[in-house]
Residue, then its C-alpha position, 0 to 999 in steps of 0.5 A: x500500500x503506498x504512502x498517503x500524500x501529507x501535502x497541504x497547507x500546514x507544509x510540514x504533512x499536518x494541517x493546523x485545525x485551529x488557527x486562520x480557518x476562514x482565511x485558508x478557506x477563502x485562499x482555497x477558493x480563491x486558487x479554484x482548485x481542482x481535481x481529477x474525477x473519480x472512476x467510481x473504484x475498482x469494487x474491492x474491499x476499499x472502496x465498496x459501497x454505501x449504506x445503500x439507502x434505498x430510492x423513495x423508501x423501500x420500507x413497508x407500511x405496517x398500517x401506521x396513522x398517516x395524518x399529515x403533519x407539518x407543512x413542507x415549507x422551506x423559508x429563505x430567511x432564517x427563523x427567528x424562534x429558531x435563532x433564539x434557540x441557537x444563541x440560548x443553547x449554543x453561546x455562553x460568555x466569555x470574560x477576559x480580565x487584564x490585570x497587572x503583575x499585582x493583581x490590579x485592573x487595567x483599563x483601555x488593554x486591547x482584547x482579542x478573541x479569536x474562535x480556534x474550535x467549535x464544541x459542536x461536531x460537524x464531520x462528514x464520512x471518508x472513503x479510507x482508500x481514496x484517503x490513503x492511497x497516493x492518487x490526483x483525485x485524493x489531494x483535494x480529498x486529503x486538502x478539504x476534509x481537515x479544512x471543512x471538518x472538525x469530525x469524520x466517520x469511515x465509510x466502508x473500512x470498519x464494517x466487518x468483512x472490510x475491516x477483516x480483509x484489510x485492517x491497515x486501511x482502516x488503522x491508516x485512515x484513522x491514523x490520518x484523521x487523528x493526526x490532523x485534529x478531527x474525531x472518528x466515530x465507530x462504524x460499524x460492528x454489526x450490519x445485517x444486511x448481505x447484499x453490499x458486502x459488509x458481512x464475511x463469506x462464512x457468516x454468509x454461509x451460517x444464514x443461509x445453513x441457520x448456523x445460530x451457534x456460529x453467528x452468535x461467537x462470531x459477531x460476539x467475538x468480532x465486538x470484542x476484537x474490533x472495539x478493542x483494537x481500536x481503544x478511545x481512537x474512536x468516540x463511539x461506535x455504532x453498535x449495530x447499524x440498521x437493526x430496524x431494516x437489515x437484520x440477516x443475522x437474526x435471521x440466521x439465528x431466528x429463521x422463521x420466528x422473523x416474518x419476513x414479510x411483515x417483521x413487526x409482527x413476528x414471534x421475535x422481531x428484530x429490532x427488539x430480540x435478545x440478540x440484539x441486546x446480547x450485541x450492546x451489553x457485549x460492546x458494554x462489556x468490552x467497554x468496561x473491561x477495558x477501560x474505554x471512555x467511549x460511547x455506544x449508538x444506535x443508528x438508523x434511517x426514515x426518521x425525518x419524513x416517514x411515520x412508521x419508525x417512530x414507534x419502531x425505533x423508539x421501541x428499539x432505544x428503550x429495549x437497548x436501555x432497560x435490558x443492555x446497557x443506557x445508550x449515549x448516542x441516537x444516530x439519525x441518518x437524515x439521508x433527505x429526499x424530494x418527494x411528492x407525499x405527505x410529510x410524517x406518513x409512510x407514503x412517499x413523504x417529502x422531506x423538504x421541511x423547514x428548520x423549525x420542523x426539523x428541531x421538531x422531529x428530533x424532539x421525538x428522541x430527545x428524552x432517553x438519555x442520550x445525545x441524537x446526532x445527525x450522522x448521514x445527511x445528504x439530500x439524495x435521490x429523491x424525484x421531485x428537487x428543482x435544482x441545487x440550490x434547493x438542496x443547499x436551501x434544504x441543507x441549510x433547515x436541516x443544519x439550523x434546526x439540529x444546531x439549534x436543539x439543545x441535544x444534539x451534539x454532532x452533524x455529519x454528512x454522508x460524504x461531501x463530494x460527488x466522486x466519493x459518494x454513495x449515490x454521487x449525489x453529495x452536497x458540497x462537491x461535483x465530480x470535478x471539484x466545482x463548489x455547489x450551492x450548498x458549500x456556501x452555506x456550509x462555510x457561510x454557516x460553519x465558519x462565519x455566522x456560527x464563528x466568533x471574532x471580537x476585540x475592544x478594551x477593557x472596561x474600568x473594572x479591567x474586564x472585556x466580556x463577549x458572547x462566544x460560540x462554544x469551542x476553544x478560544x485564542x484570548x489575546x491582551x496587550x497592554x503598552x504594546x506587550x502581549x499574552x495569548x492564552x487558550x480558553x475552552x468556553x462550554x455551558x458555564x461560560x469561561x473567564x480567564x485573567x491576562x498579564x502582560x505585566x508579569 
């Protein structure tokens, strides 16, 4: 496997993620850079496919009430409820007191606050192979993600039989990400679906021949393998992805105590069965053992627009509570579609619903003790956009409306580029690296109306005081042309840090 190319702005193969953010950003666009289209991958093990959602849902309707709900509205002009909601949860104040080598307060020091990192998580998904390995289309790849992402989760590489077939992709990849300041989320112990190619060859076989004794060591076993290889390298995992949708495994050991046809009305239904709890009080287990301070998820599709996996997926994180272990993340895909039905029924619902609705929805599963996060948004392909700047408009209600929610903590999309993406249907990037509409709104967003800069002079109490987004903070005084910088991490409480130049 080759070397990856560490290029980039920082010179030296790193990228400083905490400094001059939105001044690189502006260099980039300036340069117009621009990068090879990809051939879609060679079909092996390192590139393979996505999550596979499916076009329009193919999921079943299980007689569920379809009243409509909400209205698909999608405002160009920010809600002012909604804006409150994000100054109220997501700022806090920042004090800086100037004093001099005795303690005593200086008046009129000039102050300077300049935002390093946001407490919020905004990632996207990486392609391990086009991360690594040494290709043109990977420098803009490799340029970007550190530069627009403070969070990133592996595609492909971690899924079991990826990871089985070639772990050092999945170690470099991680490797990579780390070095350059962002967070990995864990994806994926378990996903039982068979046609991507994310289960091993002999668990195929154990399905298909009923083999429970088989499926159970072997998924038990691989729990433990990969959570442990990978320590507190990652912040979580997701320790089974899809339950209510893909559930192959727990077949193999159920068979016909599924119905296959109607799964919600089995002798054992998958998303609440004992296996599946048996699967997240073992990555409990091997938490604790361990001594990992890591969180364990639930991640699934069709909560935004669709009414049937409300009380599914509700029905799944109470399971996992009360008979496994309390779960510290709700994962809600997000992957948004351009429909013609109701918004909230199970029939073709358009999920173009405005920032307000949103926050809306994720109050549905906001009261079971764990963060929700938005893990796989991208607006894909349903059959009713008008054009892409709807998409960014779309982008833009999703964003406001999770960062608005006191609850959720992180916001990733499924992949950012055209070339690397499940439906080549991404929301920054086209094929040939052209910025789309909704870049514009990431950066507009993300590191502008979101970022904080401020500067004055201390009052006659020798104290400046700001409000700031949550993250890390560069806090600068000078006084008589001496300066200190210090680092401030401003959270819930709000932060105060005293400066001397004095001293």
């Amino acid at each position: 496997m080759s070397d990856e190319d560490t290029s980039g702005p920082g010179g030296d193969g790193t990228v400083d993620r905490r400094v001059g953010r939105r001044p690189l950003l502006g260099a980039l666009a300036a340069a117009g850079l621009a990068g090879c289209p990809s051939d879609g991958g060679d079909g092996t093990a390192t590139e393979g496919s996505g999550d596979g959602q499916p076009e329009d849902s193919s999921t079943p309707d299980d007689g569920a009430d379809e009243t409509p709900e909400g209205s698909t509205d999608a405002p160009s002009e920010p809600d002012p409820e909604v804006q409150r909601r994000i100054r109220e949860h997501r700022t806090s104040e920042l004090t800086v007191e100037v004093t001099d080598g005795s303690g005593n307060a200086i008046a009129d020091a000039e102050v300077e606050v300049a935002m390093q990192a946001h407490e919020f998580g905004f990632g996207t998904a990486v392609n391990a192979g086009t991360l690594i390995e040494e290709s043109s289309e990977g420098d803009n790849y490799r340029e970007y993600i550190p530069e627009l992402f403070n969070k990133a989760v592996i595609e492909n590489q971690m899924k079991w039989r990826f990871w089985e077939s070639d772990p050092d992709l999945a170690d470099a990849a991680v490797e990579w990400l780390l070095d350059r300041g962002l967070d990995v989320r864990g994806h994926v112990c378990i996903w039982g679906r068979e046609d991507v190619g994310a289960i091993p060859a002999d668990i195929l076989t154990a399905i298909e021949e009923r083999d429970a004794e088989t499926i159970r060591e072997r998924s038990m076993q691989h729990i433990e393998d990969i959570i442990e290889h990978f320590g507190e390298d990652v912040t979580e995992w997701e320790v089974v992805n899809e339950a209510m949708h893909a559930y192959q495994l727990q077949l193999g050991v159920y068979g016909d105590d599924i119905d296959q046809a109607e799964p919600w009305t089995g002798e054992v239904v998958p998303w609440t069965s004992p296996l599946l709890a048996e699967w997240y009080s073992k990555a409990d287990a091997v938490r604790q053992d361990n001594d990992l301070d890591i969180g364990l998820a639930v991640n699934d599709f069709n909560q935004f627009g669709y009414s049937y996996t409300d009380g599914r997926y509700q029905d799944q994180i109470e399971h996992i509570n009360d008979n496994a272990v309390q779960l510290d993340t709700v994962g809600l895909q997000a992957h948004v579609g351009a429909r013609t039905g109701e918004f909230n029924t199970n029939s073709n619902p358009d999920e173009r619903v405005s920032a307000s609705r949103v926050a809306e929805e994720i109050d549905k599963w906001a009261d079971y003790g764990a963060a929700v996060k938005i893990t796989e948004f991208d607006t894909y392909a349903g059959n009713a956009w008008n054009s892409d700047e709807e998409r960014a408009q779309v982008l833009e209600n999703y964003l406001r409306g999770a960062f608005s929610h006191p609850d959720v903590e992180d916001f990733l999309m499924w992949g950012f580029w055209d070339g690397r993406h499940w439906q080549s249907e991404a929301p920054l990037f086209y094929e040939d690296w052209e910025e789309k509409p909704a870049y514009d709104v990431w950066t507009g967003l993300v590191y502008d109306e979101w970022w904080t800069e401020a500067s004055g002079a201390t009052d006659g109490d020798g104290a400046f005081s700001t409000d700031g987004f949550k993250g890390e903070y560069e806090v600068t005084a000078t006084v008589d042309g001496t300066e200190v910088t210090e680092t401030v991490t401003l959270s819930d409480d709000g932060a105060t840090v005293e400066l001397s130049p004095d001293a």
